[in-house]
C-alpha positions as CSV (number, residue, x, y, z in Angstrom):
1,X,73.8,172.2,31.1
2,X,74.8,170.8,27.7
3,X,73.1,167.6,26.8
4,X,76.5,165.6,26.4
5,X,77.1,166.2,30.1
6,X,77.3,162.8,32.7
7,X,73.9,163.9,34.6
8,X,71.6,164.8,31.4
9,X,72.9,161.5,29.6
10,X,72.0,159.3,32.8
11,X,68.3,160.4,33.1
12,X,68.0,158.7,29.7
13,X,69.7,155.3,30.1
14,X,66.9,153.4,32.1
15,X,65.2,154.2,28.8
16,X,67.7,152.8,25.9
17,X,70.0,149.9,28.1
18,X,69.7,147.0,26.1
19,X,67.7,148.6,23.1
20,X,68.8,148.6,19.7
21,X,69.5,151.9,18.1
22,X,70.5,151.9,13.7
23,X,72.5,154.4,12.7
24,X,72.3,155.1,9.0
25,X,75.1,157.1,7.9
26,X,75.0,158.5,4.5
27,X,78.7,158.3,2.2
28,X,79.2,162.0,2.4
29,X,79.4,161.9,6.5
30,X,81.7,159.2,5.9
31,X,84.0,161.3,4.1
32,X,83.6,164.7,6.3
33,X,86.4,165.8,9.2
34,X,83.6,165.6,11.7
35,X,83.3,161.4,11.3
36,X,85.7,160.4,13.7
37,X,84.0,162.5,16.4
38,X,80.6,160.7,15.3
39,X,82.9,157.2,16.0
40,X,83.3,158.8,19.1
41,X,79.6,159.4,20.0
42,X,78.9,155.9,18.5
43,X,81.3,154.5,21.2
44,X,79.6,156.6,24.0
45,X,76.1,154.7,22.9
46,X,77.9,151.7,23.0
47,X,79.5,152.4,26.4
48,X,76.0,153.0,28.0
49,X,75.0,149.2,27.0
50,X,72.9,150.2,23.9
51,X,73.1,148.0,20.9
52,X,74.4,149.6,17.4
53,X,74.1,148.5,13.9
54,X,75.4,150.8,11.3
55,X,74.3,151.0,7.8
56,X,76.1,153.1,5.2
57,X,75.9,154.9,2.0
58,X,78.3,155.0,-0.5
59,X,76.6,157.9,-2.8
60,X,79.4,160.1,-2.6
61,X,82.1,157.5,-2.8
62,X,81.0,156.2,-5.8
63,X,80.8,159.7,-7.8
64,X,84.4,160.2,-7.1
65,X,85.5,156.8,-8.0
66,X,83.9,157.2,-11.1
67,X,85.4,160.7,-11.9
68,X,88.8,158.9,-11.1
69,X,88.2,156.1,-13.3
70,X,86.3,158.3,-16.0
71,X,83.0,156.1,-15.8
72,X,79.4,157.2,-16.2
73,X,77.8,156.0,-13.6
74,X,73.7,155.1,-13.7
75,X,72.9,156.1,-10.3
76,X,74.8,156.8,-7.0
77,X,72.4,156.4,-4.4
78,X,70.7,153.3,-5.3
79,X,66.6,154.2,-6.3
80,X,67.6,154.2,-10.2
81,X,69.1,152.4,-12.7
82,X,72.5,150.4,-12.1
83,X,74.1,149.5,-14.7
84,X,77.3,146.5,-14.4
85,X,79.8,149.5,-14.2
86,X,78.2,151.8,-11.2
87,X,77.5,148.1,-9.5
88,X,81.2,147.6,-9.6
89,X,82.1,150.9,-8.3
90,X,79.4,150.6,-5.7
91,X,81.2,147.3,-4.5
92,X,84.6,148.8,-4.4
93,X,83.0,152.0,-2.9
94,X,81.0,149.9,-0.5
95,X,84.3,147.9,0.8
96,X,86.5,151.2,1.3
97,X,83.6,153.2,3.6
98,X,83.0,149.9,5.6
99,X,87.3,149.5,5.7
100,X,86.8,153.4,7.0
101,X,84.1,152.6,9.4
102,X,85.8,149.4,10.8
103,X,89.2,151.4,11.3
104,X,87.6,154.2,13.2
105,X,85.4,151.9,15.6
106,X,88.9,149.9,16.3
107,X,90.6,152.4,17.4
108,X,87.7,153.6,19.5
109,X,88.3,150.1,21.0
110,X,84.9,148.8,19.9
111,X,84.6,145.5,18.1
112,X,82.4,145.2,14.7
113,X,81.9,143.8,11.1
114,X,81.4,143.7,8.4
115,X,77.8,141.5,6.9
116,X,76.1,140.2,4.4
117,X,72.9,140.2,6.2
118,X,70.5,141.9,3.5
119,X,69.4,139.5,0.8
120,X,67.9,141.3,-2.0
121,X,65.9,140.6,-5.1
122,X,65.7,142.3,-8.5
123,X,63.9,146.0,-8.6
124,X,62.7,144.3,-11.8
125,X,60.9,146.5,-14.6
126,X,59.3,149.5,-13.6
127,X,57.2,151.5,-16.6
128,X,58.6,149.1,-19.2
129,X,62.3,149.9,-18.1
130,X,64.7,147.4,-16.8
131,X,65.8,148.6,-13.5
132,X,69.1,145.8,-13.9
133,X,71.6,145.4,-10.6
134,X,69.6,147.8,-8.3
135,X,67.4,145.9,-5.9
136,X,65.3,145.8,-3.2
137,X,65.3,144.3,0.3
138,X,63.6,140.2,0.6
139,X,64.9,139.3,4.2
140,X,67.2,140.6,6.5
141,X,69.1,138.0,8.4
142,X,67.8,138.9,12.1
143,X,69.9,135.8,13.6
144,X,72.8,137.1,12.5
145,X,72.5,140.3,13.4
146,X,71.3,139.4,17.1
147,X,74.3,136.9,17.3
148,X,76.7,140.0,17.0
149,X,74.7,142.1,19.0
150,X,75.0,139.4,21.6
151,X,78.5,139.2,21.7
152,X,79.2,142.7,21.8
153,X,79.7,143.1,17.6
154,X,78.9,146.2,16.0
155,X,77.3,144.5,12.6
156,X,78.0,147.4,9.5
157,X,75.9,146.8,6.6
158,X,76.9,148.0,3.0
159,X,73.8,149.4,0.7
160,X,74.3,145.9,-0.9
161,X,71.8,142.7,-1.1
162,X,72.6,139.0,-2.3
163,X,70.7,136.3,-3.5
164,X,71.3,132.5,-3.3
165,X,72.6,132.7,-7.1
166,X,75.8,134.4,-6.2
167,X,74.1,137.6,-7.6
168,X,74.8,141.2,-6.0
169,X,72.7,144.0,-6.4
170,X,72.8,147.6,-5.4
171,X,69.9,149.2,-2.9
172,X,69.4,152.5,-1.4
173,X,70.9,152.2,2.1
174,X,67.9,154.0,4.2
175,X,65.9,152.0,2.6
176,X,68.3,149.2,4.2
177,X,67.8,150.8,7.3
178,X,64.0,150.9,7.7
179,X,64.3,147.4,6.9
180,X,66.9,146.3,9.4
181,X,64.9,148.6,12.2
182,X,61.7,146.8,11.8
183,X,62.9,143.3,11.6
184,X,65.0,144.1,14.9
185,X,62.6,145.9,16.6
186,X,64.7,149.1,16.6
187,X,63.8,151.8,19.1
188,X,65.4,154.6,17.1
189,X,66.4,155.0,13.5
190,X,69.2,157.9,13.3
191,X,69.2,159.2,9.3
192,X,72.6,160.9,9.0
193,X,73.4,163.3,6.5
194,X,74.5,166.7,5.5
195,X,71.4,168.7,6.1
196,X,69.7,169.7,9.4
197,X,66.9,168.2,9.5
198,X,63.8,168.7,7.3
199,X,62.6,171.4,5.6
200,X,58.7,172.5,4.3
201,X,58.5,175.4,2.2
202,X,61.6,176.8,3.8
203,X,60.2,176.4,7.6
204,X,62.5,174.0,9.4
205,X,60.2,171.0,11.5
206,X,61.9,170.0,14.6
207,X,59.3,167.4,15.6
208,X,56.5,166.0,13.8
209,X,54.0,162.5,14.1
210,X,53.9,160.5,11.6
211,X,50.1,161.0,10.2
212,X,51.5,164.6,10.1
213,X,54.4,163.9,8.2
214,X,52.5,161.4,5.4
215,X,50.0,164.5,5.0
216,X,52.6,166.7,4.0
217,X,54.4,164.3,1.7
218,X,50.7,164.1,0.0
219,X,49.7,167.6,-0.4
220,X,53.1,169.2,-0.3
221,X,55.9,166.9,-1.4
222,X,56.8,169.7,-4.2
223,X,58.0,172.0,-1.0
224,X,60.8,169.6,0.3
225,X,64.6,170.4,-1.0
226,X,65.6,167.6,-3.3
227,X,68.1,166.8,-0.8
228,X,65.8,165.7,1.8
229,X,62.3,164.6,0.5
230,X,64.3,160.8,0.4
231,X,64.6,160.9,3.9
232,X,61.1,162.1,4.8
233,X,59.9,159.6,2.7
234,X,61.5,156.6,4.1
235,X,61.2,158.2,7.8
236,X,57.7,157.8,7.1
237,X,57.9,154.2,5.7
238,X,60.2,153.5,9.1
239,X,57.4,155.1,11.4
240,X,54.5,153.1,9.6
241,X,56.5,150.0,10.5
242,X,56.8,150.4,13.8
243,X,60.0,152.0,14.8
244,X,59.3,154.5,17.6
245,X,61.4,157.3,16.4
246,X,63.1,158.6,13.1
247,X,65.9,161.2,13.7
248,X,67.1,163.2,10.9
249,X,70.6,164.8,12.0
250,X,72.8,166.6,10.6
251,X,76.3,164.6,10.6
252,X,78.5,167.4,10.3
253,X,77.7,169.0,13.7
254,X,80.3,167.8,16.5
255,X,78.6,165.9,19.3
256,X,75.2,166.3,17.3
257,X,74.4,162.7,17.7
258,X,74.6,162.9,21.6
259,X,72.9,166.0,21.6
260,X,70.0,164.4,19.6
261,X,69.7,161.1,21.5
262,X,70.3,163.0,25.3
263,X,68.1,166.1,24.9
264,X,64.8,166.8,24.6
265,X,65.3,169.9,22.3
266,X,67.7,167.8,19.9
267,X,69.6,169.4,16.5
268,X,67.4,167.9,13.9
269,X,64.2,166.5,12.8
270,X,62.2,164.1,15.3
271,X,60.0,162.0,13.3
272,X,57.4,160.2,16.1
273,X,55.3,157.3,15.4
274,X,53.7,156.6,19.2
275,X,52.2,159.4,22.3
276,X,55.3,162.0,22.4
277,X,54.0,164.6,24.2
278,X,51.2,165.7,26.9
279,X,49.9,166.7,29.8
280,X,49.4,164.2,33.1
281,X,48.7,165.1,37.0
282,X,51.9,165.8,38.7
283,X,53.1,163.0,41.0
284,X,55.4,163.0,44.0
285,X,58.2,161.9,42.1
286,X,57.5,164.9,40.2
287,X,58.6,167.8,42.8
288,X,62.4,168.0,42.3
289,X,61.5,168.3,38.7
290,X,59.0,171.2,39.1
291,X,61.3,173.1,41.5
292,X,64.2,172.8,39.3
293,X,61.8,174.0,36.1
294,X,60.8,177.2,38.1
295,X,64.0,178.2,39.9
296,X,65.3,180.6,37.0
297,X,61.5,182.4,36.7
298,X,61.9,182.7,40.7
299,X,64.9,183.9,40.9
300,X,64.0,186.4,38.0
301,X,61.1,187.8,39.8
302,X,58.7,186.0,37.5
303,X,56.8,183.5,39.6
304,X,56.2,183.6,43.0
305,X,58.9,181.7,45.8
306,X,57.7,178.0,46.1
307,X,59.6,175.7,48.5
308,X,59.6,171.7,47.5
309,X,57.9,171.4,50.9
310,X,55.1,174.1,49.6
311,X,54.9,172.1,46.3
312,X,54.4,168.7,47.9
313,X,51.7,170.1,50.3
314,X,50.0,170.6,46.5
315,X,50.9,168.3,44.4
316,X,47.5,167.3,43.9
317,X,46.8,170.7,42.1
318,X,50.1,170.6,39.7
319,X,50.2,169.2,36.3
320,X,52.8,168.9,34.3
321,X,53.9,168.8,30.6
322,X,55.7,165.5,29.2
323,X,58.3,165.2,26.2
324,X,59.2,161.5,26.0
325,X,58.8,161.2,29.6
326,X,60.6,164.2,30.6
327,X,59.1,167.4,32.1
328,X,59.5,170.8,30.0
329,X,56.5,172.4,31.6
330,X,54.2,172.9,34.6
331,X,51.4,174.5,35.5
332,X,48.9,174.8,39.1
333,X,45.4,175.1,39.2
334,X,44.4,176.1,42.6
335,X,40.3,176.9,43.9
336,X,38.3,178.6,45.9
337,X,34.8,176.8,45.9
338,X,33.2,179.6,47.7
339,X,34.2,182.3,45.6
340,X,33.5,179.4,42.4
341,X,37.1,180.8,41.2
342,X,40.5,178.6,40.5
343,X,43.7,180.7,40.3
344,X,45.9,179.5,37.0
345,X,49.6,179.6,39.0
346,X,53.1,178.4,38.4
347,X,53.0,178.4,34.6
348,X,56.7,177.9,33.6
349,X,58.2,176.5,30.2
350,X,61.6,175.2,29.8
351,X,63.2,177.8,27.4
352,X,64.5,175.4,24.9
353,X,60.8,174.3,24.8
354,X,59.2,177.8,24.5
355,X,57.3,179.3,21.3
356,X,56.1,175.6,20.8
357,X,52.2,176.3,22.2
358,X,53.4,174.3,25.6
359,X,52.2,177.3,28.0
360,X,48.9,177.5,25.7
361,X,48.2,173.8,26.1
362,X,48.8,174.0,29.7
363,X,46.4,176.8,30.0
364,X,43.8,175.3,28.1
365,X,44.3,172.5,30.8
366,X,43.8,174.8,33.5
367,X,40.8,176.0,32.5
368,X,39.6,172.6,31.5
369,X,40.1,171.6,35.2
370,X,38.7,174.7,36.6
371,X,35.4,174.0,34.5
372,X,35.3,170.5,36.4
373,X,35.9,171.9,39.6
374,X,32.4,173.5,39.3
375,X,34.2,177.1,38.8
376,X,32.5,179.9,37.2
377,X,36.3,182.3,36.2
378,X,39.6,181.6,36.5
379,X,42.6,184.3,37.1
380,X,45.6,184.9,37.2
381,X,48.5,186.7,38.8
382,X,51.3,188.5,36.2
383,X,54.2,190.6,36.2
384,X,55.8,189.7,32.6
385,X,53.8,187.3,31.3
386,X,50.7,189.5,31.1
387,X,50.2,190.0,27.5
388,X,50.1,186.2,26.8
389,X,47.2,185.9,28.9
390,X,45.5,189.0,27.3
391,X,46.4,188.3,23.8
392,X,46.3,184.5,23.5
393,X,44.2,183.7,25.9
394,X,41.5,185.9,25.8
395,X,42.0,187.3,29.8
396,X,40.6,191.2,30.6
397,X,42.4,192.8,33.3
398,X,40.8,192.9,36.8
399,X,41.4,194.4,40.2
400,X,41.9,193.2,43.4
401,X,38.5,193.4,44.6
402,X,38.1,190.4,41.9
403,X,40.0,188.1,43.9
404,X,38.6,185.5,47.0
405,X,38.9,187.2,50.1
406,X,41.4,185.0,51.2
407,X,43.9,185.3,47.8
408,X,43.5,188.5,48.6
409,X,45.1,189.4,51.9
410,X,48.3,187.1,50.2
411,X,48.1,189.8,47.1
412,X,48.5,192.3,49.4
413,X,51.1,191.3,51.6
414,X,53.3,190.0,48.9
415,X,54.2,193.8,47.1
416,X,54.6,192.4,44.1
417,X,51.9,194.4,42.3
418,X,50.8,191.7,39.8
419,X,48.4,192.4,36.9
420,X,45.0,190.8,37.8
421,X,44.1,188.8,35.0
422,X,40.6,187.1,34.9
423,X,38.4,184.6,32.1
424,X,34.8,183.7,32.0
425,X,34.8,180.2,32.2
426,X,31.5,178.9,29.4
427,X,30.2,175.7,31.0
């Protein structure tokens, strides 16, 4: 099922009605051929009753307005120097991507404008140097903001700031962003550019928590790309404030924002800030879940035939794996007191989740909750998954006199020929 399709999108929206998502767009996206499909995820978020404030970039803008007018300009994406001419080509570059932005949400028959919500201060002098018209954020204008939200107004915000003296000055637009997700209590902070996501040493990171992610910027900045240590940077600031989740997306991929808000697996760069993944006891509520999760390994010979009315009858022994409250993996740990062995069963992974150490974790569970139990080994039944157990998991191969009498007879009648797999449990 793609994630953009009606039944994956509507297990989500309990989750984001009502909840304010900021979409930072960087200048470059702006200008790229997929934009107006982004206008058209934009309006599907909107259409689901989830609140949108974009914030733009003008980086790219203001490189080619400068070429056209044969400036030099100072800085383009507002952390350096600006000097009077690059603040008056980020102005008029600032007021043609928000024109942009404005016409492509009108004709997606959403309403929005543009504000003047960000007042700034001078950067000041930093290591002796004047930093002159670039600034940083004092106070964003929360009542304005929630006023437009209220009334159904998409507010826009250009990467510009004012003060009460009629001054302007030019600031890094995810910098804006962070700011305007923490003062509005943002659920999700969507970084869009022209990269995938981010990148350490060459090894793409899909998800990572925030303590994880202000490690690697300390001991490892020098391995992110130019192009995206920014945007780790300021995810991390955005996560250390509060905001739940930092997306880093790629802008160019058609439907990529759906796909990263509707699906577990996403296209980019999760940065998390709160609990984002683990294990809990399966619940009733659970069972459709589970049977759905381990319908392709049944019907691929994998795992053994479990009705939902076999799975209800033990729930009690089912745990399952959690991704931002959804279920991506399951496992059963089932005992036999008088034998003092628990059988690890019904191990299953969604695919887009696999190679992630899911099944490992689960595992470790099992064993966990064997130990508990008061069991002295724990087995296993395998006809693919064999090797995992062997090589991962530290499981010798046994025979069928090593199971309880009574898992026995089931072996035996089911001609399935499973490898026996079996573990010491230590206390």
């Amino acid at each position: 099922m793609k994630p953009t399709d009606l039944r994956g999108i509507l297990h989500y929206i309990p989750q984001f009605r009502d909840k304010v998502f900021i979409i930072a767009i960087d200048g470059a996206v702006v200008a790229d051929d997929n934009f107006h499909n982004l206008l058209l995820d934009i309006a599907v978020l909107r259409s689901l009753s989830i609140q949108i404030v974009i914030v733009h970039g003008t980086g790219q803008q203001i490189e080619k307005l400068a070429e056209q007018f044969g400036k030099t300009v100072s800085n383009a994406d507002g952390t350096g120097i600006t000097d009077a001419p690059t603040l008056e080509l980020a102005m008029i570059g600032a007021n043609r991507v928000a024109h942009e932005i404005l016409q492509g949400l009108s004709a997606n028959n959403l309403r929005a404008a543009q504000t003047n919500a960000i007042e700034a201060v001078p950067l000041g002098i930093l290591k002796g140097i004047d930093q002159q018209h670039t600034g940083k954020v004092h106070q964003v204008d929360t009542e304005m903001l929630r006023h437009l939200l209220d009334k159904g107004i998409i507010p826009v915000i250009p990467p510009l700031g004012f003060d009460g003296n009629g001054h302007t000055y030019r600031l890094n637009s995810d910098a804006v962003a962070v700011e305007v997700a923490r003062a509005l209590g943002a659920v999700k902070l969507m970084l869009i550019t022209t990269t995938n996501g981010l990148e350490v040493d060459g090894k793409f990171i899909s998800q990572i928590a925030v303590p994880e992610l202000e490690n690697l910027l300390k001991t490892a900045e020098d391995k992110f790309p130019t192009a995206t240590l920014s945007k780790a940077q300021h995810a991390l600031r955005a996560g250390q404030a509060g905001v739940p989740r930092v997306h880093i997306i790629n802008g160019q991929v058609d439907e990529g924002l759906l796909a990263e808000v509707f699906s577990n697996e996403g296209i980019g760069t999760l940065i998390y800030a709160n609990e984002y993944q683990g294990i809990r006891p399966a619940m009733r509520k659970d069972i459709r879940h589970i049977s759905a999760l381990i319908k392709p390994a049944i019907d691929g010979d994998q795992l053994l035939k479990r009705s939902r009315s076999v799975i209800e009858k033990h729930i009690a022994e089912y745990f399952v794996f959690e991704i931002d409250d959804n279920i991506v993996g399951c496992i059963a740990v089932t005992p036999y007191p008088a034998d003092k062995k628990a059988e690890l069963a019904c191990l299953q992974i969604n695919p887009a989740h696999e190679h992630r150490g899911i099944g490992t974790k689960l595992a470790v569970r099992a064993e966990a909750v064997a130990k508990e139990l008061g069991m002295d080994t724990i087995f296993c039944l395998s006809t693919q998954a064999f090797t995992f157990f062997q090589h991962k998991l530290g499981y010798r191969e046994g025979v069928v006199e090593d199971l309880p009498a009574s898992r026995r007879e089931k072996y035996e009648q089911s001609g399935r020929n499973s490898k026996i797999l079996l573990k010491t449990l230590t206390p």
